[in-house]
N, C-alpha and C positions, 0 to 999 in steps of 0.2 A: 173339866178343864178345857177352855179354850184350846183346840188346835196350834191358834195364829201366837198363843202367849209360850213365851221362854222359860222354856227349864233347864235349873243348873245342875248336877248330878257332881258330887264331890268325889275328884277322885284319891281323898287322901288318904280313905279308907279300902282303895279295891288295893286287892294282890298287884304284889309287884310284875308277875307272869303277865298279868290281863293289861296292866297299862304299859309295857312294854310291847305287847302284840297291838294296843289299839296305836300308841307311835310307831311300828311298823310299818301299818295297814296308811297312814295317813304320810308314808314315806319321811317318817325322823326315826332318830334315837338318839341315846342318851352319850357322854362322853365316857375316856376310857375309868374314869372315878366314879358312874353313876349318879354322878349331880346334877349336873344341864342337859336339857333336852337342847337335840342338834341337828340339824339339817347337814349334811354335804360334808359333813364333821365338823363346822361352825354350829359355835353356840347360838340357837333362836331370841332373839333378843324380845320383849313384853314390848310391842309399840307405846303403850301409852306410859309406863316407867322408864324405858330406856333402859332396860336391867334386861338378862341373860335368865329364862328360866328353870329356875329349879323343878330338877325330874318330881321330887316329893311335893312341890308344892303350884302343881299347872291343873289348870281348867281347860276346858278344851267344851267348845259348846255347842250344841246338838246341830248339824248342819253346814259344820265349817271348822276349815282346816286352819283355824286361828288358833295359837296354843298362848296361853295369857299364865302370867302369874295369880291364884286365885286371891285377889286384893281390893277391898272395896273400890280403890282409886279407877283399878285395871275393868273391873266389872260392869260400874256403873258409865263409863268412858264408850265400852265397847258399846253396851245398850244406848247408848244417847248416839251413837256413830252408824247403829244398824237400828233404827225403831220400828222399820218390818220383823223384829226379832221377838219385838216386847209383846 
């Protein structure tokens, strides 16, 4: 594998413990329901959806403190936005 090329790493399968500690580590968490992931205790909103991300369903990608909804739209958005990524 290329270095310079982007990896996704799904986190819809790790422990809830382990992605709880990596929205720590990147200064968010989630609200008092578990649902959204949140900054400052606002909900992070998906720049490219304009949607509030779901704790169960965020990407978060190797290198950066961007937490996205993991959604083709959202994905493909990011990568065409950073293509030092790809």
């Amino acid at each position: 594998m290329d270095r310079t090329s982007l990896e996704l790493i799904s986190l819809k399968e790790a422990p809830k413990d382990f992605k709880l500690e990596l929205l720590k580590a990147l200064e968010l968490s989630i609200d008092d329901r578990g649902l959204y992931v949140t900054k400052n205790g606002e909900p992070v909103k998906d720049p490219y959806i304009d949607k509030p991300v779901r704790f169960d369903n965020m990407a978060i990608f190797p290198g950066s403190t961007i937490v996205l909804d993991d959604n083709p739209l959202s994905i493909a958005s990011y990568i065409e936005d950073h293509p030092e990524a790809s």
